[in-house]
N, C-alpha and C positions, 0 to 999 in steps of 0.2 A: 183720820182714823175713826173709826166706831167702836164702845164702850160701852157692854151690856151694864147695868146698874138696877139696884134696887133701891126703890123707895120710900122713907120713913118719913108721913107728915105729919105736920103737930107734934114735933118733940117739942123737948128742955131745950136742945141747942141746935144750931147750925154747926154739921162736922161728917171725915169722911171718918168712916167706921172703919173700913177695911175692904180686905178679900174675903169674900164665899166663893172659893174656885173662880171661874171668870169672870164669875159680878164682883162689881162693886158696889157696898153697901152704904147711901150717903141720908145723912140723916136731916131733916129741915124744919122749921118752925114755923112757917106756911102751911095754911091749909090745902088740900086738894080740892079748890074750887076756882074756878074761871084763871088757869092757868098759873095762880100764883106759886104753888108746888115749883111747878117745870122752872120757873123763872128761878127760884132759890136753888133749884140746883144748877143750874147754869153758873148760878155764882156764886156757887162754894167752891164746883170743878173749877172754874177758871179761879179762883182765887189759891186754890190749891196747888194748881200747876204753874199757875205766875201767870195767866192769859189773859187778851180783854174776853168779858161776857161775851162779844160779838164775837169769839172764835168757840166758844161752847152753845151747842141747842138741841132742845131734843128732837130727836126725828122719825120715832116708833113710841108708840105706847103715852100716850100724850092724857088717856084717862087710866091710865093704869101702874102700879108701884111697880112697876118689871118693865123698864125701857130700854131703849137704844140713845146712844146720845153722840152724836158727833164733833170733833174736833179739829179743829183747822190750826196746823202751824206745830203738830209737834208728833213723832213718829212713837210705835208701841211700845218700843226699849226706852223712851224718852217718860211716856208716860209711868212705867216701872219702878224709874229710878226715880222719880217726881213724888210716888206715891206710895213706893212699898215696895216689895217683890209681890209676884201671885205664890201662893200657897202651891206645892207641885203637888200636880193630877196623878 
């Protein structure tokens, strides 16, 4: 499945924030330089949803806080229940 997400580097913590309608807002302590952003969110989502790193990566937006990120091994209603509800549109 694919997961729009927004990204916050250089926080206080590694954590997911929530819903902003169909982003998810995840916050990380990594800078946005030479990939290391993309990597801490790989492994906050999968530490979040119980998966290895190797089944989260990002796959759009790789210099940018507004990505896509894909996920191998668990279905949309799975991610929901994992993370939250979405807020309704």
């Amino acid at each position: 499945m694919k997961l729009f997400v927004k990204v916050v580097p250089k926080s206080s913590r590694n954590c997911v924030v929530g819903w902003m309608g169909e982003t998810l807002k995840i916050c990380v302590t990594a800078p946005p330089e030479r990939g290391k952003a993309n990597a801490a969110v790989a492994e906050v989502l999968a530490e979040a949803l119980g998966l290895s790193t190797e089944s989260v990566r990002v796959v759009v937006g790789h210099a940018s806080p507004h990505k896509v990120v894909e996920i191998d091994g668990v279905e949309d209603a799975e991610v929901r229940r994992r993370l939250g509800p979405r807020p309704p549109s």
